[in-house]
C-alpha positions in Angstrom: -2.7 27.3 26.3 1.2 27.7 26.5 3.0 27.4 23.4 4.5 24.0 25.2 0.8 23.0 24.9 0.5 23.9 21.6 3.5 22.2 19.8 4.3 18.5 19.6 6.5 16.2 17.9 5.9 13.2 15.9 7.1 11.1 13.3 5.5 10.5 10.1 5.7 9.6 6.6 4.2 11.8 4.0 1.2 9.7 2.2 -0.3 12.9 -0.3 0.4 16.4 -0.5 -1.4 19.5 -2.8 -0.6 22.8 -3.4 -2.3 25.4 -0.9 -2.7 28.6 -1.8 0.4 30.5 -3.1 3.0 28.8 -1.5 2.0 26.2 0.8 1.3 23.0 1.1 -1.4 20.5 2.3 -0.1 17.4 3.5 -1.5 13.7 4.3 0.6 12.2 7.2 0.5 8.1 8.3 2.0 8.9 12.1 2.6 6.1 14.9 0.7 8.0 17.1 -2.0 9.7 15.5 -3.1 7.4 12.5 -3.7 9.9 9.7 -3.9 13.5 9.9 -3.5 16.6 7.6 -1.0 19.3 8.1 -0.1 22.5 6.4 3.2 23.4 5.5 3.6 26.9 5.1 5.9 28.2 2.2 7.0 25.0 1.4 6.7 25.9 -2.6 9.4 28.7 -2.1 12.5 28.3 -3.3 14.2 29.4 -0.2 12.1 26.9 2.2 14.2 24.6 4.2 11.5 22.5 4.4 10.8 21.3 1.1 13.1 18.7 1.0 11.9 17.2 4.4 8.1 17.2 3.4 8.7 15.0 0.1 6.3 12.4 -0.6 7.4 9.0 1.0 9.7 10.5 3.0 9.9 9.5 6.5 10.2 12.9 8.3 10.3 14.0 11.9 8.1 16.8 12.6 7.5 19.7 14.8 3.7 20.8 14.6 2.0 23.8 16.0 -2.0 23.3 16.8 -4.3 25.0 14.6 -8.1 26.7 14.6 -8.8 24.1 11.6 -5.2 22.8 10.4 -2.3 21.8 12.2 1.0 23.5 11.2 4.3 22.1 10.7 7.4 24.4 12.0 10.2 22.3 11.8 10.9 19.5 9.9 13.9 17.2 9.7 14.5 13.8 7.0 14.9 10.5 9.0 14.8 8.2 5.5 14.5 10.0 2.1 13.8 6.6 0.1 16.1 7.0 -2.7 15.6 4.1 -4.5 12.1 5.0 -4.8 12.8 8.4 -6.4 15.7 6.8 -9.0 13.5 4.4 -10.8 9.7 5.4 -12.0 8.8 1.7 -11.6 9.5 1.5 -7.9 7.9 5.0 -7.7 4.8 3.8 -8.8 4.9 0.3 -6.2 5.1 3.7 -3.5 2.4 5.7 -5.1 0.1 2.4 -4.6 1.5 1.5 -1.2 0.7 5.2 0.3 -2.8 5.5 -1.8 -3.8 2.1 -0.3 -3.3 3.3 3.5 -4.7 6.5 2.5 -8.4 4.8 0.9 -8.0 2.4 4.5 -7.9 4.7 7.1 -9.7 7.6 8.7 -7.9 10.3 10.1 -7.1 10.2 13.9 -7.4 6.3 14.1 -3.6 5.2 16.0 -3.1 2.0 14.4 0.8 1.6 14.8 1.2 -2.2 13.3 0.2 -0.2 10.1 2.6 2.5 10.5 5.1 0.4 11.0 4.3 -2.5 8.0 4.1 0.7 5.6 7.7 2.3 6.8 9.1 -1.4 6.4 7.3 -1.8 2.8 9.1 1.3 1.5 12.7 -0.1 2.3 11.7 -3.4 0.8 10.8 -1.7 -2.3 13.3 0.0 -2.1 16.0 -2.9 -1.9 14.1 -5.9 -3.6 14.2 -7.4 -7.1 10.7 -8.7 -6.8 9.0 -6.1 -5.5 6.0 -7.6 -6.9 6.2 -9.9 -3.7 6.7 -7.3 -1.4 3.1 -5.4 -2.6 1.2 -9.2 -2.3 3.1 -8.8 1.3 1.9 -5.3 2.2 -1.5 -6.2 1.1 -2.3 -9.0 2.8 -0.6 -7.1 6.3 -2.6 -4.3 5.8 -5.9 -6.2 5.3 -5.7 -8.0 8.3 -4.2 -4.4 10.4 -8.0 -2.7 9.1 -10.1 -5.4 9.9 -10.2 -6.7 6.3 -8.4 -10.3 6.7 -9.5 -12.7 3.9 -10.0 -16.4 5.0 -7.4 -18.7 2.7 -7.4 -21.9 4.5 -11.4 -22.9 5.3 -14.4 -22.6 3.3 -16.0 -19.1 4.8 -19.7 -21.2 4.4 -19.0 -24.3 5.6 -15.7 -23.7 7.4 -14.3 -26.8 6.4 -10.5 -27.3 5.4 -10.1 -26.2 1.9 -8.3 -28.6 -0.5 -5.1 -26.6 -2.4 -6.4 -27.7 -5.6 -9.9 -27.2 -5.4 -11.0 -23.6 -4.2 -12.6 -20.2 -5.1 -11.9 -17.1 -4.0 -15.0 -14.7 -3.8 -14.6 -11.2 -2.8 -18.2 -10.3 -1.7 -17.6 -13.7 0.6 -14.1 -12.0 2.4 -12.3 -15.4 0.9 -12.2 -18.7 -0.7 -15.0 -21.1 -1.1 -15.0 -24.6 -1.2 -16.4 -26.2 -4.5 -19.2 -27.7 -2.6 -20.0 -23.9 -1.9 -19.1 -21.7 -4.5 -19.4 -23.9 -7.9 -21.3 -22.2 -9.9 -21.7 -18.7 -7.4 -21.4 -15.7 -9.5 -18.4 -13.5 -8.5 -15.8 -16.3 -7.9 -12.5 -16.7 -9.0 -10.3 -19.6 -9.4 -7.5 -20.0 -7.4 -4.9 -22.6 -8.2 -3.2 -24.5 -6.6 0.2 -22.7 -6.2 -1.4 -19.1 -6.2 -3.4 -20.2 -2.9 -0.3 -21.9 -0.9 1.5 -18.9 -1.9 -1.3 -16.5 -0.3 -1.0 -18.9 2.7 2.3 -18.3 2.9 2.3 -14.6 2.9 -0.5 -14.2 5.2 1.3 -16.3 7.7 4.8 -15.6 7.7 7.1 -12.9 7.9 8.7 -10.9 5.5 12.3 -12.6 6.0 11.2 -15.8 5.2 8.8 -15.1 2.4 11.8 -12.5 0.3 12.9 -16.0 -0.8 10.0 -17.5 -2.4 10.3 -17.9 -5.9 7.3 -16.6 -7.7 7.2 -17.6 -11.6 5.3 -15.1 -14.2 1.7 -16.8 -14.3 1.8 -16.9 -10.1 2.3 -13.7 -9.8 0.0 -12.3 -12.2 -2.7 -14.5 -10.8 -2.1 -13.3 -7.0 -2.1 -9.7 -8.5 -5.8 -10.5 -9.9 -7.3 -11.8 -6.6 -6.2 -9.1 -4.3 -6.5 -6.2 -6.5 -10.1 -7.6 -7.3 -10.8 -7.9 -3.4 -9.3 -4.7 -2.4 -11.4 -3.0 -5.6 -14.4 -4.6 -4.0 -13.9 -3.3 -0.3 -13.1 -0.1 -1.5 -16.2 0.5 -4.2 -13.6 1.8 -6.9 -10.3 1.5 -8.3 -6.9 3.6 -7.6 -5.6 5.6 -9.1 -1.8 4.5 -8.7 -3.2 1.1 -10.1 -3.0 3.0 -13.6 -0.1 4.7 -12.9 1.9 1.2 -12.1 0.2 -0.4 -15.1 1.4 1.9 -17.8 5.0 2.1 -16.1 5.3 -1.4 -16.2 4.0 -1.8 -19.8 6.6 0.9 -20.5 9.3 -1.5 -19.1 8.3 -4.4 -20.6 8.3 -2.7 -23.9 11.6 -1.2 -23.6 13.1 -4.3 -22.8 11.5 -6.6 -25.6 11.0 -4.3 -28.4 8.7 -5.5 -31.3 7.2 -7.8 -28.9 2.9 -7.6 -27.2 3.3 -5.7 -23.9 3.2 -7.8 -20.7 -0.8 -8.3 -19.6 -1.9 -6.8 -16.2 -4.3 -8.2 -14.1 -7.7 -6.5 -14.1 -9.2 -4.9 -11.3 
């Protein structure tokens, strides 16, 4: 094999990385081409690497990587978007952690699904730039269930597969989406979804991000859509995230700041 053969180029964003022996570094890549994959950095953690700052996580990089006996190894490394937003305010931090962990627990590595790729590079400049970026995680979600396979019904009864009235439905997890009452009154696992919260899922799930930046979510709404995704996702997935926790405690941090002497804001339980 030539050493032509044995380098290649790709883009990528950096999902995870962990230390690796004295001064490397494992990483967890989300390429165009490639799906997921794993890399090694080598000497990353020195202080004279002129990688680190390429190999960040969320950073959108461009990479040169050598082929590997068991891991692939990056040689050259070069920042295409650094995400600063993301690194200047913890709360937005954690709305990356989540995004990255959630196509991490979704994909296996080498499966090329480039709709995903793309959805998570345009999620981390929305966080980045929106005030609600509560709406652009409801967003992401409902993109990257539908990009693995995971695509919840919202608008017929997944029994009967009858139209489902706005203001009388259920959403059950173990079913992939929302029940008519006929169906699901009474079914154990189901949770109500009003009116509002399911025309707003509707909405999400069938238009794109340019027209949805300019809903108008209230409090209640968006803790409600919150509660049925992260319950669906929780179910698909057989466990919580971690970064669920992480977002949780930031944002009771916020709240608490902000209103002093006041109950922290609730959370939506997974």
């Amino acid at each position: 094999m030539t050493v032509r053969e044995r380098l290649y180029r790709t883009e990528a964003v950096i999902l995870r990385r962990q230390d690796f022996g004295e001064a490397d570094r494992l990483l967890t890549l989300y390429t165009p081409g490639l799906g997921k994959t794993r890399v090694l950095a080598k000497g990353v953690r020195k202080p004279t690497s002129r990688k680190a700052g390429h190999v960040e996580l969320f950073t959108h990089s461009r990479l040169l990587v050598a082929k590997g006996k068991s891991l692939d190894i990056v040689t050259q490394a070069e920042t295409t978007n650094s995400f600063l937003p993301l690194r200047d305010e913890l709360g937005r931090a954690s709305c990356a952690f989540y995004v990255a962990e959630l196509v991490d627990r979704f994909t296996e590595e080498g499966e090329e699904n480039r709709r995903l790729f793309d959805i998570l590079l345009n999620a981390l400049f929305w966080l980045g730039d929106s005030e609600d970026t509560a709406l652009v995680l409801r967003f992401f979600e409902l993109r990257l269930l539908d990009y693995v396979g995971y695509r919840p019904q919202l608008s017929r009864c997944v029994r009967c597969a009858q139209p489902v009235e706005t203001d009388a439905a259920l959403f059950n997890s173990a079913e992939g989406g929302v029940l008519c009452l006929r169906c699901g009154k009474g079914e154990r696992g189901c949770r109500d979804a009003s009116p509002q919260v399911l025309a707003t899922l509707c909405y999400l799930q069938s238009n794109d991000y340019e027209q949805c930046r300019r809903l108008k979510i209230d409090r209640r709404a968006h803790f409600e859509l919150e509660g049925i995704l992260r319950r669906y996702i929780t179910y698909l997935l057989e466990r919580g995230l971690k970064s669920v926790d992480f977002m949780d405690t930031i944002r009771r941090e916020e709240a608490e700041a902000v209103s002093p002497g006041r109950e922290p804001a609730g959370t939506a339980s997974s």
